[in-house]
N, C-alpha and C positions, 0 to 999 in steps of 0.2 A: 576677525583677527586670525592670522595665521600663525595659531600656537602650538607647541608639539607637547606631547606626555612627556615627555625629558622634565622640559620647563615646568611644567606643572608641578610634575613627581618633586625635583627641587623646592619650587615655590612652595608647598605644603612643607616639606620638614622643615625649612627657615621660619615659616607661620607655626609650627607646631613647638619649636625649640626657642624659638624666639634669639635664636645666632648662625649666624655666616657659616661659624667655626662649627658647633655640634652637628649644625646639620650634613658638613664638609665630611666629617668625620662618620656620619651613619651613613651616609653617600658615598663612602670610599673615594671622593674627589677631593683634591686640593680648593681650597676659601678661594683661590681667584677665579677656578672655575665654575662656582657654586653664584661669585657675584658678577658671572657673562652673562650664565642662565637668567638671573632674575633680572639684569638692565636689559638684556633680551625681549624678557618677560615685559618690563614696563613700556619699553619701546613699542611692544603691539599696542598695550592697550591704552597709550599715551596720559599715561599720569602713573605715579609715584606709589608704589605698592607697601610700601616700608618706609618705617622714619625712625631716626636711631636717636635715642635716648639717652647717654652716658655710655655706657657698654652692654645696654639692651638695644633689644631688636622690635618692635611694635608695628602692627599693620594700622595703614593709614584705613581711611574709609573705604576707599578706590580696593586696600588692600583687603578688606572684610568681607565683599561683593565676590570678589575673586576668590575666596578662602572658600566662602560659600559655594562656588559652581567645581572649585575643584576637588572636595571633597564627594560632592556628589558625581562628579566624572570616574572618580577614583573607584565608588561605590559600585558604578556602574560596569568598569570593565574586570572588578571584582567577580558580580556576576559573570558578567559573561565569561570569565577564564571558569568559575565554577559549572555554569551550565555544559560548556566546553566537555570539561571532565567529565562531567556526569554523560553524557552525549556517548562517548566514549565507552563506560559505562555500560550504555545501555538503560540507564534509570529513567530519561526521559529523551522527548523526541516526538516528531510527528511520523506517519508513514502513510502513507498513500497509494489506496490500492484499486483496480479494476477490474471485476470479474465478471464471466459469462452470467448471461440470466439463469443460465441451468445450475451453472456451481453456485450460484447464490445459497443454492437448499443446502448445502456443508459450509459455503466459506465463513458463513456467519457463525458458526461453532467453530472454525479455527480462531477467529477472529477473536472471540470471547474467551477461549482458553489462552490465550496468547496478551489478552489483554489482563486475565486474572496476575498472570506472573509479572507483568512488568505495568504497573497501575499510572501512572504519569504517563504514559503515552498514548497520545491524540489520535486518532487512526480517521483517517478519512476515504470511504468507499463507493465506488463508482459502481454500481450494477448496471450492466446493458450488455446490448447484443455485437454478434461478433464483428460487425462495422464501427460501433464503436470502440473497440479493445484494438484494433488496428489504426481505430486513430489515435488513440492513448500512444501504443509504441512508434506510431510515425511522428507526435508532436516530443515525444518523451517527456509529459506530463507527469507519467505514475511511476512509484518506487517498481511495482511489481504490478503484472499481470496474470491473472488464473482462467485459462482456458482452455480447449480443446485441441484440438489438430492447428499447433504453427503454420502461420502461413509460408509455403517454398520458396518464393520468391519473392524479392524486392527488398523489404526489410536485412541486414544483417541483426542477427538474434540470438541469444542464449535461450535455450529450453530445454528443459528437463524435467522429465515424468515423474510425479508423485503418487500416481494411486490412477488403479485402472474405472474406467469410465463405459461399464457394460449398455448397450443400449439395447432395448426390451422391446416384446409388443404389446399392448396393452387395450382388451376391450370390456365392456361393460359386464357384469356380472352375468346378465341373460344371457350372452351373447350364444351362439348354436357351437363354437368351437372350442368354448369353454370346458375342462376336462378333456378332450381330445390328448392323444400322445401323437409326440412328433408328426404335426403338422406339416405337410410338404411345402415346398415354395412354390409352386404350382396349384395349389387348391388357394393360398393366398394373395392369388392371380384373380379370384373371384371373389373379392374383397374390398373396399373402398375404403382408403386411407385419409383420413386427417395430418396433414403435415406442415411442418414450420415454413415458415417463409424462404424462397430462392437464398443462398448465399450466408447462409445460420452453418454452422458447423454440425448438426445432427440431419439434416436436411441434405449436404453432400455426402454424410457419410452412407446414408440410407442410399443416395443415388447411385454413390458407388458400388455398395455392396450388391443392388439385385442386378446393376447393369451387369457387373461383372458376373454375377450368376445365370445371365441372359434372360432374367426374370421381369416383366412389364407391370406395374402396378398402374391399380385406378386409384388416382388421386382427385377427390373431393374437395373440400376446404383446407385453407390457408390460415393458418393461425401465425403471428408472431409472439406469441410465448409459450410453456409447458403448461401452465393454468388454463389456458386457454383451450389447449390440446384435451386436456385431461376432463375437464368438464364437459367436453364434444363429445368424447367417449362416453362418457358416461351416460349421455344426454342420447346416444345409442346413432349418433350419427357416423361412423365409422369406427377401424381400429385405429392405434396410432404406432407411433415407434416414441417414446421420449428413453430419458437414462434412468436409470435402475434408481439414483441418488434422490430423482424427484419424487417417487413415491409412497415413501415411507407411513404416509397419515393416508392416502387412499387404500393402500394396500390393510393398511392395522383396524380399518372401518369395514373392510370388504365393499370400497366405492367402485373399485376396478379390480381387473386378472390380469394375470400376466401369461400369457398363452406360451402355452411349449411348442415351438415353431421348430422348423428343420434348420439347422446352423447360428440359431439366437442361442446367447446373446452376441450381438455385431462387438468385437474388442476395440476397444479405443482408450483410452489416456486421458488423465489431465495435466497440464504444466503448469509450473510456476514459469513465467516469461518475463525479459529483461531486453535493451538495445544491447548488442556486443559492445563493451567497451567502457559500460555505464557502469561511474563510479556510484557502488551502493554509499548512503548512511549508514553510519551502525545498524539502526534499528533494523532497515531493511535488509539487512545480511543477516542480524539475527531472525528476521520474523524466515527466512527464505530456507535458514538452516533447518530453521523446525518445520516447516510445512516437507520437504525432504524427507527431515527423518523420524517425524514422527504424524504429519498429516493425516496416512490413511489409518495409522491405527488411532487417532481422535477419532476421525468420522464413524469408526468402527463403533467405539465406544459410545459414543451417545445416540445410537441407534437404538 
């Protein structure tokens, strides 16, 4: 049937008043345009909605079926004008997010505070590496991305820095360079690193940083995550470089050190990231407000 909320909306007050005329009257329309709507109405659903009784108004059976689904339509976009609002709001909402494997070790304490204040809302989180956070903004899947160094080119993107993302060196406790002060780049020339995989955003930073020092490091194994790194270390197979964010529980055990090296820590950033142009959700603009201005002093805190 091709029937409109008008027709409905009408057909319920006639059912509810049981007249042409009250319901003409709560409807602010004239009685003749209240009984186009409802031959309207019966014209779809090809039988007789109403049957008039002396100067009442009675729903036929055909008309009791229909009283049924249109109150329940009624109900329904009841909700949804409510949810609407609230949406609006901010009181509920889904949000969906994508973060570096590295930020994982913070985003999930933003997430949790951010979930504390606003309790109805769904959060759905993608953790992976920086291949996939670039397919995330090239399909435009996720509300918000949290990662490292944007990438220059290709994408149009919104990004902006929330909190700096110090990158460290980090070797086993035994290690011989352990306590040393200011470490040259040159004695860490005779060194053999543990590093993330080709095309990771801690893995270029590193590249960039000794290239540009004219510095040549021996590279070992290939790990693609920080647990992975970290445990190598420890396991005394080389130093590593991960970010400051991921060691909190090895460092508070004395499982690893963090070596005072010449020009550590390498400075870098995290962003919250977006496609240029992309209309956020509420949620998503509020979740985006707060990671801005109040992210790094959360992370701070529950350190």
């Amino acid at each position: 049937m091709n029937v409109t909320f008008r027709q409905l909306k009408v057909f319920e007050a006639v059912a509810r008043h049981g007249s042409y005329t009250r319901a003409a009257e709560e409807l602010h329309l004239t009685q003749p345009a209240v009984s186009m709507q409802i031959k309207l109405l019966e014209g779809q659903a090809g039988l007789a909605l109403f049957e008039q009784i002396g100067k009442k108004v009675y729903l036929t059976e055909a008309g009791r079926e229909m009283h049924h689904y249109s109150r329940t339509i009624a109900q329904e976009l009841n909700e949804a004008a409510r949810v609407m609002e609230e949406l609006k709001g901010v009181q509920r909402g889904r949000l969906v997010i994508a973060v570096a494997s590295t930020a994982n070790y913070f985003a999930t304490r933003l997430l949790a505070t951010f979930s504390q204040r606003y309790k109805h809302i769904t959060i759905s989180l993608d953790v992976t590496n920086r291949e996939g956070l670039l397919r995330h903004l090239d399909n435009n899947d996720a509300d918000l991305v949290i990662m490292g160094r944007p990438p220059s080119q290709g994408l149009e993107l919104v990004a902006e820095p929330f909190m700096e993302n110090p990158l460290v060196i980090i070797a086993a406790p035994g290690h011989e360079l352990v306590g040393e002060r200011r470490i040259s780049l040159q004695r860490l020339q005779q060194e053999t690193f543990v590093v993330r995989e080709r095309g990771s955003g801690t893995r270029t930073a590193m590249e960039r940083f000794f290239t540009d020092k004219g510095v040549d490091l021996s590279t070992g194994m290939e790990m693609n995550s920080n647990e992975a790194i970290k445990q190598a270390v420890e396991a005394g197979l080389g130093l590593g470089i991960v970010s400051i964010h991921t060691l909190a529980l090895e460092l508070e055990l004395q499982r690893l050190v963090v070596l005072d090296a010449e020009s550590f820590p390498i400075l870098r950033h995290w962003y919250v990231v977006h496609r240029l142009g992309k209309r956020l959700s509420p949620v998503a603009q509020v979740f985006k407000e707060f990671v801005l201005t109040e992210g790094a002093q959360t992370v701070r805190m529950a350190r």
